[in-house]
Backbone as a chain_set.jsonl record, in Angstrom:
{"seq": "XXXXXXXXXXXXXXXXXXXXXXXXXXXXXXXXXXXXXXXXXXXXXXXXXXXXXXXXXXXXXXXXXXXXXXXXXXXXXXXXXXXXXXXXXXXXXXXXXXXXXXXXXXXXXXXXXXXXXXXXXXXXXXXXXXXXXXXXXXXXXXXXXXXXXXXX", "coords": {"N": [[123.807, 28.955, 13.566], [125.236, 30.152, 10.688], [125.125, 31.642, 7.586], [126.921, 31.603, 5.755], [127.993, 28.95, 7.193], [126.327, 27.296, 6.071], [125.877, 26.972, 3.302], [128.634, 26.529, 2.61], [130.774, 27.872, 2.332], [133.406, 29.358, 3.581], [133.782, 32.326, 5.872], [132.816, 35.862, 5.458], [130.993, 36.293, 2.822], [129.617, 37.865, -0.182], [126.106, 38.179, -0.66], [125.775, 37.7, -3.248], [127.85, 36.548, -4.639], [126.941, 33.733, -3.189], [125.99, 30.244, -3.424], [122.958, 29.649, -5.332], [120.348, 28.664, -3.473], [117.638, 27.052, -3.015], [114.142, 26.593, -1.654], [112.1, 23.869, -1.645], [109.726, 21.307, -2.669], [108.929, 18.455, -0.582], [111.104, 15.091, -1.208], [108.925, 13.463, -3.274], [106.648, 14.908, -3.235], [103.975, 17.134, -1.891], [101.321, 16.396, 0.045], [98.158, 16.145, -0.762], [95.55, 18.416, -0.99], [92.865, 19.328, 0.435], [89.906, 20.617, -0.535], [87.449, 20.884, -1.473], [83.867, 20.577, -0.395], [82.883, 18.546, 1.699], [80.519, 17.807, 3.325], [79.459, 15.459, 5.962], [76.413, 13.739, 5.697], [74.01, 13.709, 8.656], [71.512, 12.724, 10.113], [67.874, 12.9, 9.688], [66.118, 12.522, 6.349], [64.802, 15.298, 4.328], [62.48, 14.393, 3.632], [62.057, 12.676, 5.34], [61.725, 14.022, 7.77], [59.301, 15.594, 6.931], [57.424, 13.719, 6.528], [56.928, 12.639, 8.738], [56.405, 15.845, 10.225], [53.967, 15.796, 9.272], [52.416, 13.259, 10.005], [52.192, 14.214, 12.585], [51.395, 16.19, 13.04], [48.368, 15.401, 11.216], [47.357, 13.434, 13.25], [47.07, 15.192, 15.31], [44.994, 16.552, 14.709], [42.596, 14.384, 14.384], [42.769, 13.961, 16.781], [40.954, 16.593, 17.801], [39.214, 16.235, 16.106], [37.965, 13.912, 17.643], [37.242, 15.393, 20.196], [35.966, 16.953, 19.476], [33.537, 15.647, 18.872], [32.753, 14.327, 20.943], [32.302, 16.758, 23.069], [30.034, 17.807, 21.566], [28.106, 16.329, 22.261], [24.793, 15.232, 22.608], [22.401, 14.391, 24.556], [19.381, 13.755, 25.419], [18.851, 12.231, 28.526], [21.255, 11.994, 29.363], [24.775, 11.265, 30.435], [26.462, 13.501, 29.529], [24.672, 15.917, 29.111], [23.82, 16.521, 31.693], [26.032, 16.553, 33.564], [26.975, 19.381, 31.837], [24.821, 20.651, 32.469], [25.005, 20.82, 34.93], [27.334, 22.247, 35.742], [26.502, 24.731, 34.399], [24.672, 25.289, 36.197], [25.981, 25.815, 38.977], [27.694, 27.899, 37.844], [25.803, 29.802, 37.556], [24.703, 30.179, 39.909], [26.58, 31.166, 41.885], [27.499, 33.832, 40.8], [26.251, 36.122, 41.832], [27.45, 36.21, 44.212], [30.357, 36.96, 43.579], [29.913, 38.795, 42.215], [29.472, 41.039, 44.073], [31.47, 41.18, 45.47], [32.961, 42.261, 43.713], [31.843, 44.677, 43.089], [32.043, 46.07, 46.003], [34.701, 46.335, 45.767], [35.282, 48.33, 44.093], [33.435, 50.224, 44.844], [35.582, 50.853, 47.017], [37.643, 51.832, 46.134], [36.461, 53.801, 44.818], [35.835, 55.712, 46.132], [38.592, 55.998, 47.197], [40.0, 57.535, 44.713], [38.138, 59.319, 44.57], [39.024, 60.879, 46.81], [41.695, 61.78, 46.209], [41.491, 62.948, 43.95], [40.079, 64.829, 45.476], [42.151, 66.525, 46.992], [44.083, 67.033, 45.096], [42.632, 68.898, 43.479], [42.133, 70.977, 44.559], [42.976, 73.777, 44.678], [41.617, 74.642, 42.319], [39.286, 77.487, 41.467], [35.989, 76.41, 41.602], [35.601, 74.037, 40.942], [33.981, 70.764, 41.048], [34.3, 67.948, 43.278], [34.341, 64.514, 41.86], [32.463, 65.11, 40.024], [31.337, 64.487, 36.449], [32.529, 65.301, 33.733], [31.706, 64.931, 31.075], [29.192, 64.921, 30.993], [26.644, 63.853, 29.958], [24.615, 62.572, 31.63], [24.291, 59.51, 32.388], [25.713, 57.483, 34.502], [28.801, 55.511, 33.677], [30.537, 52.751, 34.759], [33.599, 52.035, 34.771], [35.41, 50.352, 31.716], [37.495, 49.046, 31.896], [37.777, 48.084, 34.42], [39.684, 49.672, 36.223], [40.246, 52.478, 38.005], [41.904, 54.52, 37.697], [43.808, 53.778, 35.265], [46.474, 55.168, 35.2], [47.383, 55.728, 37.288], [49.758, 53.881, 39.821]], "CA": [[124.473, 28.715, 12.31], [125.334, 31.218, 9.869], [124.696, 31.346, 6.116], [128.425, 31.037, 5.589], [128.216, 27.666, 7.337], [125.397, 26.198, 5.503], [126.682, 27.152, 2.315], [130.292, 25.778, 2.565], [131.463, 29.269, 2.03], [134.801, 30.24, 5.007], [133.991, 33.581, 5.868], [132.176, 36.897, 4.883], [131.058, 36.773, 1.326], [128.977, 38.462, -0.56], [125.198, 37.213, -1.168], [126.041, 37.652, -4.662], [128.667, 34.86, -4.672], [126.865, 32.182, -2.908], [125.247, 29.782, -4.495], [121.51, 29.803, -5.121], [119.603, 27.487, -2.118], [116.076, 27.23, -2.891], [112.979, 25.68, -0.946], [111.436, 22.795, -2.78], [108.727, 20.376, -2.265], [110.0, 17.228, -0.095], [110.598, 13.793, -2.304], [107.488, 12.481, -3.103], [105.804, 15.824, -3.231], [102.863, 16.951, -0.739], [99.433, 15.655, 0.11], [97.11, 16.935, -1.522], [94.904, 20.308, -0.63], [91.137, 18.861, 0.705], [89.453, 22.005, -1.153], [85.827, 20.127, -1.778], [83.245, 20.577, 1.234], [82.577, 17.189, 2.063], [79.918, 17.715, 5.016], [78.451, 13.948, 6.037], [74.822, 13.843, 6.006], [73.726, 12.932, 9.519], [69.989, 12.89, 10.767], [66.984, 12.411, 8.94], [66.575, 13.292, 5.546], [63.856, 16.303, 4.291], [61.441, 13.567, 3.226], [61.604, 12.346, 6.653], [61.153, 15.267, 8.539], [58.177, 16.203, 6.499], [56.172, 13.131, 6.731], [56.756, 13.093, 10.5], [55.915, 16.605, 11.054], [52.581, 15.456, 8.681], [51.672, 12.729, 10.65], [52.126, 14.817, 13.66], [49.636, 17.103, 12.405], [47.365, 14.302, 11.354], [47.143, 13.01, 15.011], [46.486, 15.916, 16.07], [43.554, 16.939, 13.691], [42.377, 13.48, 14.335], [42.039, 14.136, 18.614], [40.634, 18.132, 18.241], [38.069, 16.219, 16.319], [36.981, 13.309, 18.817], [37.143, 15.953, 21.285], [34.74, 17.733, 19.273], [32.007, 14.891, 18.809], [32.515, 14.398, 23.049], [31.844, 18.481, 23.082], [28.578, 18.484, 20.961], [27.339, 15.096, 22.199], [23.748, 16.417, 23.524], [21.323, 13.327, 24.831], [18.146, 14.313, 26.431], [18.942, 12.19, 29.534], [22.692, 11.761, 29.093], [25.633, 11.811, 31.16], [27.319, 14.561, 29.219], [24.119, 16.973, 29.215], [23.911, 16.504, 33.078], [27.267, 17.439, 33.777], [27.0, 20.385, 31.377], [23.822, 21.601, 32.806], [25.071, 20.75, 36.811], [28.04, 23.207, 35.877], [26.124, 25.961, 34.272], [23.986, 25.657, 37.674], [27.421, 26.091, 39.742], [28.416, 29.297, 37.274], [24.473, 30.874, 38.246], [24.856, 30.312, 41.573], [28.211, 32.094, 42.168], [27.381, 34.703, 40.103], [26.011, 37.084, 42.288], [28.885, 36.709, 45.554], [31.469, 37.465, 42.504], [29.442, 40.722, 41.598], [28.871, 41.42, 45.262], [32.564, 41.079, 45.785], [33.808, 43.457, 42.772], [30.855, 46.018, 43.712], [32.845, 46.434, 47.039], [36.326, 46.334, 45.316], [34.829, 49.099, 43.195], [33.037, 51.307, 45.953], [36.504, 51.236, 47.706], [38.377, 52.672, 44.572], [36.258, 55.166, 43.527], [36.216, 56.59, 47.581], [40.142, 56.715, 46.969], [39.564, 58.314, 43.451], [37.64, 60.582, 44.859], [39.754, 61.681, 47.853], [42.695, 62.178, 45.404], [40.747, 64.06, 43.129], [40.041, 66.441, 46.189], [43.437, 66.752, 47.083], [44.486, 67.694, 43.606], [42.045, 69.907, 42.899], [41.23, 71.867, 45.846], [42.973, 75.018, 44.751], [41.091, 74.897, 41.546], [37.822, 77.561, 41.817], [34.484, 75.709, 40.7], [35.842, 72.264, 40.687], [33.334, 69.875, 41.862], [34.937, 66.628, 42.671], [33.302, 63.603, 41.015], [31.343, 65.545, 38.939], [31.338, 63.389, 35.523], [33.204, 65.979, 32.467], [31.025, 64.087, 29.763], [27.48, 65.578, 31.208], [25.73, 62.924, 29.41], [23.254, 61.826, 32.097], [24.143, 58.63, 32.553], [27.034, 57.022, 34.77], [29.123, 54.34, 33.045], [31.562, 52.225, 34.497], [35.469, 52.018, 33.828], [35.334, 49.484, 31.054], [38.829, 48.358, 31.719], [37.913, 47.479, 35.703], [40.503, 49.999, 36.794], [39.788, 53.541, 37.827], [42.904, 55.43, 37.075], [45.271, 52.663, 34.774], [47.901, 55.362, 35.047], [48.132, 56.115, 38.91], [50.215, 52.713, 40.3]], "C": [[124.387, 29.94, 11.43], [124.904, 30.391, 8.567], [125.733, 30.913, 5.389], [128.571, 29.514, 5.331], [127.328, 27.053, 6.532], [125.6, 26.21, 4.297], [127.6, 26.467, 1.684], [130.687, 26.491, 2.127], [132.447, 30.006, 3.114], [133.913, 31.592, 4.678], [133.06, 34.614, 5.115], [131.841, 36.969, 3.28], [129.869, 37.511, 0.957], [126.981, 37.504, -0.54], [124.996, 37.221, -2.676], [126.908, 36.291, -4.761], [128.124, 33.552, -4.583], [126.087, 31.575, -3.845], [124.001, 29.761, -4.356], [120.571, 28.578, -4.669], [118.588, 27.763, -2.298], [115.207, 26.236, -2.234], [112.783, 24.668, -2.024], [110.47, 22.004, -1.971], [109.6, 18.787, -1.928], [109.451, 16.086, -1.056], [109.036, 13.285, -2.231], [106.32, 13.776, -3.668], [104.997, 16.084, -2.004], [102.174, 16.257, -1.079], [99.252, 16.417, -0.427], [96.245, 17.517, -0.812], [93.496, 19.051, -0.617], [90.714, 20.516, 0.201], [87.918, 21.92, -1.345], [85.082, 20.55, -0.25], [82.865, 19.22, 1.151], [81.933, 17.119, 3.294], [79.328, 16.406, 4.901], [76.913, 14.253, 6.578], [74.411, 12.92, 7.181], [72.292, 13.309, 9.981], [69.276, 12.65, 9.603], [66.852, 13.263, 7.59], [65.357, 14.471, 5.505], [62.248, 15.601, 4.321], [60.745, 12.625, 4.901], [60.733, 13.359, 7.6], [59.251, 15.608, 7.881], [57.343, 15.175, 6.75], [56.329, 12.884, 8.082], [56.307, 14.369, 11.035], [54.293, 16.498, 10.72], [51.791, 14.741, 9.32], [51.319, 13.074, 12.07], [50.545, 15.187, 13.624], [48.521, 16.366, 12.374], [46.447, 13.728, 12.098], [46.807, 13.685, 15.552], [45.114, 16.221, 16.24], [42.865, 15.768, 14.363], [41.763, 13.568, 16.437], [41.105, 14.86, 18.834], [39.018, 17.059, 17.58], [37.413, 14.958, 17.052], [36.751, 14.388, 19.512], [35.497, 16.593, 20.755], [33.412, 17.076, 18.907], [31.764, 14.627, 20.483], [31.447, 15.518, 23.312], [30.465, 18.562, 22.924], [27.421, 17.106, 21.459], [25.791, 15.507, 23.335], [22.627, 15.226, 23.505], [20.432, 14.142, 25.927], [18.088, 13.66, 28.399], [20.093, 11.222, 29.591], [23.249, 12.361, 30.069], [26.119, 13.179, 30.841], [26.016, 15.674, 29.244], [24.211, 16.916, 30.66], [25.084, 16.955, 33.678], [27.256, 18.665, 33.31], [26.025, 21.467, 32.375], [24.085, 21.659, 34.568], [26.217, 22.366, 36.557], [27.346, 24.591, 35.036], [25.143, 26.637, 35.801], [24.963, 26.32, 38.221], [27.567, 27.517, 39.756], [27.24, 30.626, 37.71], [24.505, 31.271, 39.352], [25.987, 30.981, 42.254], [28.526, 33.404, 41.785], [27.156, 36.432, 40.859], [26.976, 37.267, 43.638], [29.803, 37.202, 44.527], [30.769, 38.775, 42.305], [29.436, 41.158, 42.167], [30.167, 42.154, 45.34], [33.705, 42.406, 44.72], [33.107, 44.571, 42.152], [31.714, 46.311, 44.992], [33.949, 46.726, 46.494], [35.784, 47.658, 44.85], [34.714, 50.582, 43.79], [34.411, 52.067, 46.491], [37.605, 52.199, 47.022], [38.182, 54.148, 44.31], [36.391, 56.052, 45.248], [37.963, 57.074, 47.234], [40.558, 57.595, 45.893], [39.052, 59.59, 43.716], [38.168, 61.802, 45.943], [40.821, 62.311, 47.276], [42.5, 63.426, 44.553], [40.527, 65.193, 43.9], [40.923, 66.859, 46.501], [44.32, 67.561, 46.135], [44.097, 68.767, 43.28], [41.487, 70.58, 43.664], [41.941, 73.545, 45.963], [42.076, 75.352, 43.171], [39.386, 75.574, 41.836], [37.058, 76.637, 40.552], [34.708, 74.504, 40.3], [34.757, 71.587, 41.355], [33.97, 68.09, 41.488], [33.396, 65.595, 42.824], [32.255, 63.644, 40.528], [32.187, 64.857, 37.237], [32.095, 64.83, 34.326], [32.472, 65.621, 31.219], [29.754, 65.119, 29.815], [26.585, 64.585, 29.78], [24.503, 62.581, 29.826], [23.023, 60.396, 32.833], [25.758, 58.105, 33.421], [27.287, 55.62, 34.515], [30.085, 53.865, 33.938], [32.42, 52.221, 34.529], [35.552, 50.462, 33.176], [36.539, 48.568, 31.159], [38.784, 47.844, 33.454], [38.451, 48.849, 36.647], [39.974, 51.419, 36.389], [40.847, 54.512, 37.684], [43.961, 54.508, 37.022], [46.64, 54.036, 35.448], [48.429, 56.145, 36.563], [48.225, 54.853, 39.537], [49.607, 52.578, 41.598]], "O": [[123.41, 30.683, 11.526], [124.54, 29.226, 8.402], [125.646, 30.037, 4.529], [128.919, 28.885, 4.332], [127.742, 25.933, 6.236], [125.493, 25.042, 3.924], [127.542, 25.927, 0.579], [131.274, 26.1, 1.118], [132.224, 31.171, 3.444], [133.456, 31.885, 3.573], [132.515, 34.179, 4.1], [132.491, 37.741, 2.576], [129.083, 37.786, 1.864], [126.871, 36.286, -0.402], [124.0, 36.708, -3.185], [126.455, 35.163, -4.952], [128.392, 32.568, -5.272], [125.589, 32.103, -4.84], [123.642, 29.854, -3.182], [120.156, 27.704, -5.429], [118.248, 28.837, -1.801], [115.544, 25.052, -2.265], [113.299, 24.726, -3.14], [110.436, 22.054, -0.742], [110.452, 18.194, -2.59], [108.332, 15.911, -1.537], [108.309, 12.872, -1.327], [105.344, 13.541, -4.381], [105.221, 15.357, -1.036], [102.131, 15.569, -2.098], [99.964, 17.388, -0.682], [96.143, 16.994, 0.298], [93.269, 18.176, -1.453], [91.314, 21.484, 0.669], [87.245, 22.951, -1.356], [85.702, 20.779, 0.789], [82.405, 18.96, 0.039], [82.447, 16.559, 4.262], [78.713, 16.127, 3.872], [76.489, 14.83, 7.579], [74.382, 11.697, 7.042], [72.138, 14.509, 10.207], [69.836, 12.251, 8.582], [67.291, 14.411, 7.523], [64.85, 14.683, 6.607], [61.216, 16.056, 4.815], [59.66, 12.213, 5.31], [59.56, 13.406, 7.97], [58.26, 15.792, 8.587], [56.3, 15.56, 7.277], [55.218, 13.072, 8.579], [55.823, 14.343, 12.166], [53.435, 16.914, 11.499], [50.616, 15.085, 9.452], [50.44, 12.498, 12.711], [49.401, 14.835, 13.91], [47.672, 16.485, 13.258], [45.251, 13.516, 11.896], [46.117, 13.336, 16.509], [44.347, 16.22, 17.203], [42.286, 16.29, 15.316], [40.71, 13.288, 17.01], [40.27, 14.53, 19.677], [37.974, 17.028, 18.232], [36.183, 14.991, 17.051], [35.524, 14.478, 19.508], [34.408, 16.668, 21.324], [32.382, 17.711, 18.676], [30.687, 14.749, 21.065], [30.262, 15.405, 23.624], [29.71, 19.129, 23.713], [26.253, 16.974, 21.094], [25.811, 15.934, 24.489], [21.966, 15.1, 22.474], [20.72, 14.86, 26.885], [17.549, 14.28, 29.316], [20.015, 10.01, 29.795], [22.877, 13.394, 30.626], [26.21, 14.005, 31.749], [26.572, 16.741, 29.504], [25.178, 17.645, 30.884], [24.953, 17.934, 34.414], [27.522, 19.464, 34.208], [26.3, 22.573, 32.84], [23.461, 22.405, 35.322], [25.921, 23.422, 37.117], [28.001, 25.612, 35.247], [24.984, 27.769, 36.257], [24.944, 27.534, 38.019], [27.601, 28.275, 40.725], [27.469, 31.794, 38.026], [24.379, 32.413, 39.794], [25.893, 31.214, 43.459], [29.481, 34.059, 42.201], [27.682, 37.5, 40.547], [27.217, 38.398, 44.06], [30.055, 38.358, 44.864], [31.44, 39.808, 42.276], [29.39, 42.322, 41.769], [30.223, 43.383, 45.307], [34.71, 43.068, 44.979], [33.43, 45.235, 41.166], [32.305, 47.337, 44.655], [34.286, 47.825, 46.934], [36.031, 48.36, 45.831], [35.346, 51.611, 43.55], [34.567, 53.288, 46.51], [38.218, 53.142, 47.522], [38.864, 55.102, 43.937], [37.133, 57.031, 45.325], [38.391, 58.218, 47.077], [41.456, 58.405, 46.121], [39.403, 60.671, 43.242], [37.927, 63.008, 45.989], [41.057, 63.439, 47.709], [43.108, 64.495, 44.49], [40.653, 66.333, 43.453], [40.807, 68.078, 46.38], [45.068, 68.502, 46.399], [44.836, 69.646, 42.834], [40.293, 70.844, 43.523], [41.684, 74.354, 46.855], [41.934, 76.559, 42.975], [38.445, 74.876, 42.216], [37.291, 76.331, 39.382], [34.086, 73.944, 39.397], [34.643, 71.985, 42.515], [34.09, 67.385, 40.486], [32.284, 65.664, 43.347], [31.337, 62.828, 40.447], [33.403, 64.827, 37.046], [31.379, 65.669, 34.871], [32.847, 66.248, 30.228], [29.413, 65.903, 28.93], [26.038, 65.078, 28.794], [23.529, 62.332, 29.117], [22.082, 60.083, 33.562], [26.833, 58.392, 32.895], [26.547, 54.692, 34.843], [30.869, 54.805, 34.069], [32.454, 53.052, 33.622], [35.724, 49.486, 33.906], [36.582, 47.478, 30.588], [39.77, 47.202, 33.816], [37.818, 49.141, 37.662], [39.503, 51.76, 35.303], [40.358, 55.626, 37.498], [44.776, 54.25, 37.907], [47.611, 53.65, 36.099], [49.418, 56.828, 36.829], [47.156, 54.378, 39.922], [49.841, 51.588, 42.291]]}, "num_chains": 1, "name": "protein.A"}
């Protein structure tokens, strides 16, 4: 369709001539613009939440300390000292294969420590390997277990 036709204007005219066709709002007008936030409050409110995460808490507090009258409960010929004192036996008695066991782990380390070290340093004159750099007197240890953290 032309502009002509919708008009009721035959033919080429000017857009000066025709007549003036404007938009408008259909009878009745529109709806109306929602512009408000209107979010619906769903779940519990703040007052909820809080005395539920309170009584959480509560319950909790309330176990740590039974646990802790169980813990300290100390009878002279009581179940709970007897158990205590069977497993500190256990922890004595085991004590020395565990030390035995990471005295060997240890030995085997510092042999590889030490072979490395000669390897490394065997064009260096007056190196003595696993001679200590401290000269203190006393040999300590590697406090962290591990005899060189930064060789994988």
């Amino acid at each position: 369709m032309t502009e002509a036709s919708i008009r009721n204007k035959p033919g080429m005219a000017s857009v000066k001539d025709m007549p003036l066709l404007q938009d408008g709002p259909p009878p009745g007008g529109f709806a109306p613009v929602r512009y408000a936030r209107r979010i619906p409050s769903k779940g519990p409110s703040a007052v909820a939440i809080f005395l539920a995460a309170f009584g959480t808490f509560s319950w909790g507090m309330y176990q740590v300390g039974k646990g802790n009258k169980i813990r300290r409960q100390v009878f002279i010929f009581s179940k709970p000292l007897a158990i205590k004192e069977e497993k500190y036996a256990a922890r004595r008695a085991i004590l020395p294969m565990l030390q035995a066991e990471e005295d060997e782990r240890f030995v085997k380390e510092w042999r590889k420590y030490l072979e490395e070290e000669a390897r490394i340093m065997k064009d260096v004159p007056g190196w003595k390997v696993g001679e200590s750099v401290y000269h203190s007197g006393r040999w300590m240890p590697p406090a962290t277990g591990e005899l060189r953290p930064e060789v994988w």
